[in-house]
MMTF fields as JSON, N, C-alpha, C and O atoms, coordinates in Angstrom:
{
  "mmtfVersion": "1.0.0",
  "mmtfProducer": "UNKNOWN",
  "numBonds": 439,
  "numAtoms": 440,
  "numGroups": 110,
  "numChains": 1,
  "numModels": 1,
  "chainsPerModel": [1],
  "groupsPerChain": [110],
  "chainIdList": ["A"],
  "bondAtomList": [4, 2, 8, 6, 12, 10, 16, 14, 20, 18, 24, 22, 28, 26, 32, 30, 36, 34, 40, 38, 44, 42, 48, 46, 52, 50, 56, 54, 60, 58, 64, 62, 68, 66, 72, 70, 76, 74, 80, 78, 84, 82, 88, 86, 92, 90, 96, 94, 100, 98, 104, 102, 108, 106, 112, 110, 116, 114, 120, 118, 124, 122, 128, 126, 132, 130, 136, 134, 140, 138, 144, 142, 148, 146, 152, 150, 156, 154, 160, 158, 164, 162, 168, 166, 172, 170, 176, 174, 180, 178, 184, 182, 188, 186, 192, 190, 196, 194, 200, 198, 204, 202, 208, 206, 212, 210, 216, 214, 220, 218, 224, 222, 228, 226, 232, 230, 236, 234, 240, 238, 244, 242, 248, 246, 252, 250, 256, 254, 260, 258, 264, 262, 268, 266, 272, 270, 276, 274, 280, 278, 284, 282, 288, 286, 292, 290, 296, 294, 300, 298, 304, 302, 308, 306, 312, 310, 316, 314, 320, 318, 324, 322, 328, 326, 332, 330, 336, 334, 340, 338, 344, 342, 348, 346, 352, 350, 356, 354, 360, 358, 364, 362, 368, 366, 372, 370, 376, 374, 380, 378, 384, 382, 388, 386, 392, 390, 396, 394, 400, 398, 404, 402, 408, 406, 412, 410, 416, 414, 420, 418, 424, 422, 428, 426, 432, 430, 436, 434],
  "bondOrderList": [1, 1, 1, 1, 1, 1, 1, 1, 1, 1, 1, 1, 1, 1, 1, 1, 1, 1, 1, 1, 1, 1, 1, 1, 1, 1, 1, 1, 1, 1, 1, 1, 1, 1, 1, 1, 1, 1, 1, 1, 1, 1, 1, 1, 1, 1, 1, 1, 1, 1, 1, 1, 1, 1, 1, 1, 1, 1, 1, 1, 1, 1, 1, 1, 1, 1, 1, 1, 1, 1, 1, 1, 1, 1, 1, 1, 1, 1, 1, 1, 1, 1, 1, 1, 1, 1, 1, 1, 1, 1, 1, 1, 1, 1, 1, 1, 1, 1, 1, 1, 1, 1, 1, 1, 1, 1, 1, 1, 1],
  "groupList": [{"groupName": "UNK", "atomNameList": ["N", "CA", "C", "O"], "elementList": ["N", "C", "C", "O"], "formalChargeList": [0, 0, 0, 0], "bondAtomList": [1, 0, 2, 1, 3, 2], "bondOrderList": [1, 1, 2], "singleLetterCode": "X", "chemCompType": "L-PEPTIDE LINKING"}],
  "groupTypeList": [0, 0, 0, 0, 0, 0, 0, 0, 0, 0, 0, 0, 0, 0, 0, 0, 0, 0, 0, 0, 0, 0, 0, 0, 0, 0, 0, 0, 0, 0, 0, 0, 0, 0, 0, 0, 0, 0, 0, 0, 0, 0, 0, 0, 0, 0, 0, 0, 0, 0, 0, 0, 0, 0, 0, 0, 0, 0, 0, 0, 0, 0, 0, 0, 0, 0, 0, 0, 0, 0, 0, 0, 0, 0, 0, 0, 0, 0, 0, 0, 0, 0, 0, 0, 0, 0, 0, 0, 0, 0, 0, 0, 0, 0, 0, 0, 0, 0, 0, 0, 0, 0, 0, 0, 0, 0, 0, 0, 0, 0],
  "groupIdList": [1, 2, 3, 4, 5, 6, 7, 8, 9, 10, 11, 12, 13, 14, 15, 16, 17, 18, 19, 20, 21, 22, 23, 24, 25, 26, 27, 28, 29, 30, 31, 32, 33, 34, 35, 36, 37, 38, 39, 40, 41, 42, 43, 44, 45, 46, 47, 48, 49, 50, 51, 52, 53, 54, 55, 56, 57, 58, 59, 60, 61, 62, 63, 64, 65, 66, 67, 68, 69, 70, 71, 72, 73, 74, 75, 76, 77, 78, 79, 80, 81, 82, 83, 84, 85, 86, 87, 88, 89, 90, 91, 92, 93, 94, 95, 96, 97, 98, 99, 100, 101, 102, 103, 104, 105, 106, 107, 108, 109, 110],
  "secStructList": [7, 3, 3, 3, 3, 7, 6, 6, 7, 3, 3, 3, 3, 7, 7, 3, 3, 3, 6, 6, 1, 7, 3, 3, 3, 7, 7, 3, 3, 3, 3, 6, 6, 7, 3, 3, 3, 7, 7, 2, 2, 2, 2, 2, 2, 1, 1, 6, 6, 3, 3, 3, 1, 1, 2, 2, 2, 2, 2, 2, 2, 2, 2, 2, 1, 7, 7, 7, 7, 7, 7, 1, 1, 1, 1, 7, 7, 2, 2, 2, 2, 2, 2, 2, 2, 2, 2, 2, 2, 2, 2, 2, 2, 2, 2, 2, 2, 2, 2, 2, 2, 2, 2, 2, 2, 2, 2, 1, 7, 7],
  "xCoordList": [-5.625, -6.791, -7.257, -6.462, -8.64, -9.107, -9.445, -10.249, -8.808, -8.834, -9.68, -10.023, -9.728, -9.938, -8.913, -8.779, -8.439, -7.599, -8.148, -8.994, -8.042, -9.36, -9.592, -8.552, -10.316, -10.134, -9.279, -9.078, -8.341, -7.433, -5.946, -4.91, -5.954, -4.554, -4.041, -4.953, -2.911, -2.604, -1.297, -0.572, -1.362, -0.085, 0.63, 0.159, 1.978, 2.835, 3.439, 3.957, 3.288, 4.362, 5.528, 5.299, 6.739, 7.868, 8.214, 8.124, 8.472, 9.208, 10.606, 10.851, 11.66, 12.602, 12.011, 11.331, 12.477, 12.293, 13.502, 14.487, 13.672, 14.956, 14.922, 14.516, 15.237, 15.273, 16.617, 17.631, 16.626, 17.996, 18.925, 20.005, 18.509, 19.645, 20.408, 21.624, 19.37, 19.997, 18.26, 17.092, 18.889, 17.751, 17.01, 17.745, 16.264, 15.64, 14.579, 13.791, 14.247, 13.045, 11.948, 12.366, 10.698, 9.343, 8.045, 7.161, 8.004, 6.632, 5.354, 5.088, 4.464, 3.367, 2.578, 2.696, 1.54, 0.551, -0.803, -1.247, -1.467, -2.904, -3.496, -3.146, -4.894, -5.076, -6.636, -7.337, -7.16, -8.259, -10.061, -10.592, -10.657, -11.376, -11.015, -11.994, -9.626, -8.905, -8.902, -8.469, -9.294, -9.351, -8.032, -7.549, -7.469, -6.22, -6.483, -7.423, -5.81, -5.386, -4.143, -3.177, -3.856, -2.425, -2.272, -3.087, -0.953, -0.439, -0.652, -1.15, -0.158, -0.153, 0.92, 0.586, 2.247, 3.115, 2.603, 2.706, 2.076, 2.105, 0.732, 0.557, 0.102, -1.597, -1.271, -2.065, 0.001, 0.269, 1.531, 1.547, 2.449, 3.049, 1.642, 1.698, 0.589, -0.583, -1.674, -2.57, -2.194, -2.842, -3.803, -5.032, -3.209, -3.689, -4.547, -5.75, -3.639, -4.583, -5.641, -5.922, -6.281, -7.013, -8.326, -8.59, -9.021, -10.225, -10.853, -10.926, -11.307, -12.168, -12.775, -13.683, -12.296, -13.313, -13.948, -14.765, -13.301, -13.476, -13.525, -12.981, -14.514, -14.161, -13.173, -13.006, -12.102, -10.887, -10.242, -9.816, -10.136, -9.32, -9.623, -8.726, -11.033, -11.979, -11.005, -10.308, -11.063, -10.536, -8.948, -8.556, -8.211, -6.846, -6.621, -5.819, -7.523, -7.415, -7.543, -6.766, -8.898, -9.501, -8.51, -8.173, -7.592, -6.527, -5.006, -4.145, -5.155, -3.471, -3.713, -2.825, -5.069, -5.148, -6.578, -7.447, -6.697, -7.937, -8.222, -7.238, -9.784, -10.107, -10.008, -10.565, -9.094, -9.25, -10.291, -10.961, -10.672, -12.053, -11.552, -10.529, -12.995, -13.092, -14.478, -15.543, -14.163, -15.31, -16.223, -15.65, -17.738, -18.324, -18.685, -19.37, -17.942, -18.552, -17.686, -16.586, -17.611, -16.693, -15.278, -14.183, -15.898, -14.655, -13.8, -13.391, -13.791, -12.943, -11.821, -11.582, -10.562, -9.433, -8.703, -8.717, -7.7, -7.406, -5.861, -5.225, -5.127, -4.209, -3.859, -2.844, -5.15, -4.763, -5.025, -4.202, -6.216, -6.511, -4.579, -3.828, -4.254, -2.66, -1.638, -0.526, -1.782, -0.992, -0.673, 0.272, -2.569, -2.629, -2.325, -2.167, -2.258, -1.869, -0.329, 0.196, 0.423, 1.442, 2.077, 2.977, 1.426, 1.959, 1.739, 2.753, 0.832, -0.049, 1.387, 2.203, 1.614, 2.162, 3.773, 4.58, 4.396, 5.355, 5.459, 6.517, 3.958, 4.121, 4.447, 5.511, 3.14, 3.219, 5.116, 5.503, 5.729, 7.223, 8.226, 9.285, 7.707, 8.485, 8.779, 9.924, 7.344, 6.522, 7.399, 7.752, 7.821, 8.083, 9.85, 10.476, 10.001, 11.429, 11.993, 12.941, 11.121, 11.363, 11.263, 12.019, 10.081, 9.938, 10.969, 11.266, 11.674, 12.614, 14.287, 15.321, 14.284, 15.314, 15.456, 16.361, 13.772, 13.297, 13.531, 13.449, 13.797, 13.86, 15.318, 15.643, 16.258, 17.784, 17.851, 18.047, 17.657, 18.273, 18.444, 19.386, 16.965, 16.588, 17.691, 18.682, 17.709, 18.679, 19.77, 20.265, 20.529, 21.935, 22.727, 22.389, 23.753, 24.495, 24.776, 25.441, 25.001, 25.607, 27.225, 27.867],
  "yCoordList": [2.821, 2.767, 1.324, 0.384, 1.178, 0.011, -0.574, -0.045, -1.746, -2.525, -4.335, -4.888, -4.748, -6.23, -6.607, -5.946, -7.65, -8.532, -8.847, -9.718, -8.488, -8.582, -10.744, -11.361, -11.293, -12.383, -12.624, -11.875, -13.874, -14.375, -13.766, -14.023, -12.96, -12.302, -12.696, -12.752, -13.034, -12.762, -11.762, -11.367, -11.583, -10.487, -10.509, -10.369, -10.678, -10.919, -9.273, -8.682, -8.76, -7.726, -7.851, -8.193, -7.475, -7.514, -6.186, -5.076, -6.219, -4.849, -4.897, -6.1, -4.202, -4.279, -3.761, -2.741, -4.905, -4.671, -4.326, -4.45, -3.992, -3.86, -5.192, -4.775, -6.271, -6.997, -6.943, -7.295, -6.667, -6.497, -5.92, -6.453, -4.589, -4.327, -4.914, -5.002, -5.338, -6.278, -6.043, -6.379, -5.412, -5.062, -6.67, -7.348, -6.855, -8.086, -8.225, -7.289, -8.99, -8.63, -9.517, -10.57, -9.232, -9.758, -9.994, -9.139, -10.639, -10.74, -11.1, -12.27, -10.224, -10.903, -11.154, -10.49, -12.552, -12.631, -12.584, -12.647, -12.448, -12.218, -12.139, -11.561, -12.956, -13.7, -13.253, -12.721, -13.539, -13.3, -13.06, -14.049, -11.708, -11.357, -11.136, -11.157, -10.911, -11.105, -9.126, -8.306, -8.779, -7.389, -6.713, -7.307, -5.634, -5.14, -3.66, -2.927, -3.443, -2.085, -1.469, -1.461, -0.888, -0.179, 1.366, 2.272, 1.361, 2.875, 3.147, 2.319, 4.583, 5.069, 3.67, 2.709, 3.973, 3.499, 1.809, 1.289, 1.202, 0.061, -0.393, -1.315, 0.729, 0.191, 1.046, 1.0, 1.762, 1.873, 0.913, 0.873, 0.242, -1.207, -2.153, -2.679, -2.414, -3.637, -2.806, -3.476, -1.765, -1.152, -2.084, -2.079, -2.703, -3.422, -4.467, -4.688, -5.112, -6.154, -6.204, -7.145, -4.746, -4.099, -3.505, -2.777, -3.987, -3.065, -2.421, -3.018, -0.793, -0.32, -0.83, -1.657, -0.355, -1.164, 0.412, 0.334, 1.602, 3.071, 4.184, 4.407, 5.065, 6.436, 7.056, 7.742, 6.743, 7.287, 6.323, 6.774, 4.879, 4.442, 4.8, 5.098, 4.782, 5.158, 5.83, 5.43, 7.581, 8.412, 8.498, 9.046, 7.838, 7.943, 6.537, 6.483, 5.827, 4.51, 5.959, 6.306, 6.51, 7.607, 8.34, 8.222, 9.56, 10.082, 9.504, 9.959, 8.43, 7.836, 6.565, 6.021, 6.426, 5.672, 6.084, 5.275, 7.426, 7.702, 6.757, 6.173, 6.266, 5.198, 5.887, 6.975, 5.169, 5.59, 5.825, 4.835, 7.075, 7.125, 6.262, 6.342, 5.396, 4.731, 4.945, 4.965, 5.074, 5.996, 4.482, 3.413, 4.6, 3.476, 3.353, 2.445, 4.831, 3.976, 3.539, 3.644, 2.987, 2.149, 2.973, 2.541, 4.432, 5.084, 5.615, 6.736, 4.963, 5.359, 5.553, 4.893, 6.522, 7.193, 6.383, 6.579, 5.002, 4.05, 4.314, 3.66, 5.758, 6.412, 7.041, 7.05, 7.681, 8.516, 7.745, 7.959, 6.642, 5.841, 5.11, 5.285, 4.614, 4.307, 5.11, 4.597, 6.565, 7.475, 8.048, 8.52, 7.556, 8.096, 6.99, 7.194, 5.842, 4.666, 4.525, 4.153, 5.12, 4.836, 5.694, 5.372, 6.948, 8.265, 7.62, 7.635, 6.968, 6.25, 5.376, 5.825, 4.638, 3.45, 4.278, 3.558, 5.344, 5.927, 6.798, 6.923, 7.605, 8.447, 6.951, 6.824, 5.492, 4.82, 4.135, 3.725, 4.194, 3.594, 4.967, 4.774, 6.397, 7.232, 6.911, 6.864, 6.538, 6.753, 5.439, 5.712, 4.14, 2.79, 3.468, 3.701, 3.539, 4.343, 5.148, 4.821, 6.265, 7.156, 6.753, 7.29, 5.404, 4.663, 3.781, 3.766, 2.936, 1.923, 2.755, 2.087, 4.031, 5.215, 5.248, 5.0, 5.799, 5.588, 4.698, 4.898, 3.766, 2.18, 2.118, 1.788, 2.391, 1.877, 2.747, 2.158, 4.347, 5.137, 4.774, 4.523, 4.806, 4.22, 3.234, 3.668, 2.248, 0.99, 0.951, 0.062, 1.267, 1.264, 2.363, 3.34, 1.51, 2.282, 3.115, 3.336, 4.487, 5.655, 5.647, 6.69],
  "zCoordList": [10.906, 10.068, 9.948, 9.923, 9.873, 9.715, 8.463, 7.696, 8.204, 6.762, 7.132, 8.177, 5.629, 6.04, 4.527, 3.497, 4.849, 3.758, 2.819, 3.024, 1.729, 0.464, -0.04, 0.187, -0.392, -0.935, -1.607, -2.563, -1.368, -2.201, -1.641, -2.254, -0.456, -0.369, 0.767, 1.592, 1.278, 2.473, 2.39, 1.477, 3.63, 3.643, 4.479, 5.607, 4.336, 5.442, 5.599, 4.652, 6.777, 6.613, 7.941, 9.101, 7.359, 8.044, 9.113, 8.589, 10.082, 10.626, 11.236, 11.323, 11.708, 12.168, 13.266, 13.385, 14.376, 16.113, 16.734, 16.007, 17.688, 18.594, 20.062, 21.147, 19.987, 21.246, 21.904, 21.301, 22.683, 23.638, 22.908, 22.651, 22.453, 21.269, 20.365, 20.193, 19.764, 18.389, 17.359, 17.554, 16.447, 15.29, 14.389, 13.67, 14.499, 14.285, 13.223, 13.355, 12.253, 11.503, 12.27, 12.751, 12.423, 12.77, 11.913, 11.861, 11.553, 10.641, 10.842, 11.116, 10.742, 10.944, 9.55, 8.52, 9.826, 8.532, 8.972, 10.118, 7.731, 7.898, 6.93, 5.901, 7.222, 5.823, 5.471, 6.332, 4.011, 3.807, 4.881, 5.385, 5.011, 5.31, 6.9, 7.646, 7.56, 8.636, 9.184, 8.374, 10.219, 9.822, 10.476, 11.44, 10.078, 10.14, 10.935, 10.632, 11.664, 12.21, 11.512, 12.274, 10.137, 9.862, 9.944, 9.771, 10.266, 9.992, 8.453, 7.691, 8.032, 6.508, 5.967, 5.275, 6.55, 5.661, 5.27, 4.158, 6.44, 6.343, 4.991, 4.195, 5.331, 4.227, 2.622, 1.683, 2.593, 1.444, 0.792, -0.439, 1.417, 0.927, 0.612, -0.499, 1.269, 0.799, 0.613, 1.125, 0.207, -0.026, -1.237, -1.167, -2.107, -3.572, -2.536, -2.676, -1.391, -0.797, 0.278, 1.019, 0.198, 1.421, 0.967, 0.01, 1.859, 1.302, 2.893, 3.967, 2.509, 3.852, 4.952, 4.877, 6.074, 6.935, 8.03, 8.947, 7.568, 7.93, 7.105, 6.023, 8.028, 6.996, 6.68, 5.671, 7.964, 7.446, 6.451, 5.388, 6.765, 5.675, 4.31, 3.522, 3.944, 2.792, 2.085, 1.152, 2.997, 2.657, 2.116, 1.086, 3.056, 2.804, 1.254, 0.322, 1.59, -0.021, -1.313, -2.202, -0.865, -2.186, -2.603, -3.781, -1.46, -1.819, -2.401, -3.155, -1.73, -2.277, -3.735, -4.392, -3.852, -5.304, -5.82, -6.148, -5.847, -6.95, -7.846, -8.3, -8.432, -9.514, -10.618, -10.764, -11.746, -13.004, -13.833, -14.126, -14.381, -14.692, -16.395, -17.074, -16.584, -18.067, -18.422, -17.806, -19.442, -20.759, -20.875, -21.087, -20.695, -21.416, -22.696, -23.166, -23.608, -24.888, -25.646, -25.102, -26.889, -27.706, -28.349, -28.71, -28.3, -28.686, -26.885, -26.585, -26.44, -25.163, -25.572, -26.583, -25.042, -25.239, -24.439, -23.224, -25.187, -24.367, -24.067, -23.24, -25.141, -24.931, -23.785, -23.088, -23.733, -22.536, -21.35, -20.46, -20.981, -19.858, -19.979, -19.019, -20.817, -20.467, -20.31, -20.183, -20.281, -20.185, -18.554, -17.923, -18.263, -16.694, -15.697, -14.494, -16.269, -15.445, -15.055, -14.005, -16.743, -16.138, -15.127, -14.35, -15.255, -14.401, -13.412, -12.713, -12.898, -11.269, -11.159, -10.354, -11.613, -11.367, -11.542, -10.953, -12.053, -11.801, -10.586, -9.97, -10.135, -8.75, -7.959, -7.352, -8.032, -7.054, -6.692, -5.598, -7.627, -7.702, -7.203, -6.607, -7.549, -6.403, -5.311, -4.86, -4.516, -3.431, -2.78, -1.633, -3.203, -2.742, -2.173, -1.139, -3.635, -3.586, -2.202, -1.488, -2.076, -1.179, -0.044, 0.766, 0.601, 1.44, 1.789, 2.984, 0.922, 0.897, 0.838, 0.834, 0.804, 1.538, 2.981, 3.778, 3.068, 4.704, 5.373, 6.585, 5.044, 5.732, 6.016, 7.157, 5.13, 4.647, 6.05, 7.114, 5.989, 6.885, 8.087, 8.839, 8.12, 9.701, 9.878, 10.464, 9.568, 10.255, 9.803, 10.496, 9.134, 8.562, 10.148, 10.816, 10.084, 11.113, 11.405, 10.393, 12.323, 12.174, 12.369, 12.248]
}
């Protein structure tokens, strides 16, 4: 999916390579207004530092971080706008979780 690096961010992301059979970390960076080609997993670790550059990314940003709807008038329900954030920010800490499982498996020895 196609992204660009939002202002103010850069992003280093790491991967484990295999060179001559020996598991290795690699990093690449990339820096403000710099445009990105990522997989899911990779644009949901920097997802916060990405903005659209496709309809699909659009789509997959819309589904994996819907915008919090906020009330414009003075009595806004600031209970519940913090009730639904934290649920967001608890699915989003499943989601890291279950990823950073994924990761261990993969490379930990058999």
């Amino acid at each position: 999916m196609k992204f660009t690096v939002r202002a103010g961010f850069v992003i280093h992301d790491t991967r484990l390579i295999e060179i001559q059979g020996v598991i290795q970390p690699q990093t690449n960076s990339y820096y403000e207004g710099q445009a990105v080609d990522f997989d899911e997993a990779t644009a949901l670790d920097h997802a916060h530092k990405l903005e659209s550059l496709s309809k699909e990314s659009t789509a997959f940003l819309e589904k994996n971080f819907p915008p919090i709807p906020v009330s414009q008038s003075q009595s806004a329900d600031t209970n519940t706008q913090m009730q639904s954030l934290a649920q967001q920010v608890s699915d989003l800490t499943a989601l890291v979780s279950k990823m950073a499982g994924a990761v261990t498996a993969a490379v930990s020895p058999t």
